[in-house]
C-alpha positions in Angstrom: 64.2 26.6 95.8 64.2 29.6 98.1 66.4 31.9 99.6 66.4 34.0 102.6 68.4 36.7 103.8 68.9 38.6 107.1 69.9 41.6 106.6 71.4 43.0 109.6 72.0 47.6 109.3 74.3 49.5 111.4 71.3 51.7 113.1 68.6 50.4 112.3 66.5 46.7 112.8 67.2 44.1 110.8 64.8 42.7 108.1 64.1 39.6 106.9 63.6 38.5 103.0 62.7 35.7 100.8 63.0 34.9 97.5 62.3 32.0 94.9 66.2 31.9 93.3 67.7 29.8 90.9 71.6 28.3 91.5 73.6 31.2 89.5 72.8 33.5 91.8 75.1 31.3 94.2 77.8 31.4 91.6 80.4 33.7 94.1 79.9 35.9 96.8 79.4 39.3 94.5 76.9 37.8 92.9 75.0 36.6 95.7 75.4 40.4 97.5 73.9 41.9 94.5 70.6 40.0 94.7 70.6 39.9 97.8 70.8 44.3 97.6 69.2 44.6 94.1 66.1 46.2 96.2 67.5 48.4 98.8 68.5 52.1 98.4 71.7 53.1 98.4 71.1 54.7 102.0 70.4 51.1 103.2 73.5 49.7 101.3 75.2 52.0 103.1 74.2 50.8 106.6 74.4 47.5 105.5 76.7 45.5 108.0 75.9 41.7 107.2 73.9 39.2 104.9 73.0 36.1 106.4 71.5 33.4 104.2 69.5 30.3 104.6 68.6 28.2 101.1 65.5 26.5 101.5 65.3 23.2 99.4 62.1 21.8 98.6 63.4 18.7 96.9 66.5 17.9 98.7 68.3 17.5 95.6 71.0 20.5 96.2 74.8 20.8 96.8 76.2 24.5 97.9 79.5 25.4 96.4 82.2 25.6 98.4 82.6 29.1 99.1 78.7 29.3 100.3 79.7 26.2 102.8 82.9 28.3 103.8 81.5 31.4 104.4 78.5 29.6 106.5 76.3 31.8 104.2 77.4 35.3 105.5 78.8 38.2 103.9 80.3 41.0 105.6 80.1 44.6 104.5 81.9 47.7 105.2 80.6 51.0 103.5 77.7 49.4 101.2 80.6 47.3 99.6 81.3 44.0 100.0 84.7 42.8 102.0 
């Protein structure tokens, strides 16, 4: 499995990322932001507005938990924390 994020910044472009993941990282929201942020700066966390992400099954065989199906995969961020 693989996941991919857009990352979307305040004043600058957004980016685009993907990673091989396993499901823990899917466990809640935090701990999905602090992949998701584990290799930006704190500068960049800072003008961090959004993640969007997009898991990419190769198998088929997957169920999102309910707060990933709630949230349509985004989390919102205010001030390089998570809200």
């Amino acid at each position: 499995m693989r996941i991919e994020f857009i990352l979307t910044y305040n004043s600058k472009p957004q980016e685009m990322v993907e990673y091989p993941f396993v499901n823990p990282i899917l466990k809640d929201k935090e701990t999905l932001f602090q992949f998701a942020t584990a290799q930006l700066s704190d500068e960049e966390k800072q003008e961090l507005v959004k993640i969007s992400s997009c898991v990419l099954i190769d198998d088929g065989n997957f169920e999102e938990p309910e707060w990933y199906q709630e949230s349509n995969g985004k989390l919102w961020i205010e001030n390089g924390v998570l809200s």
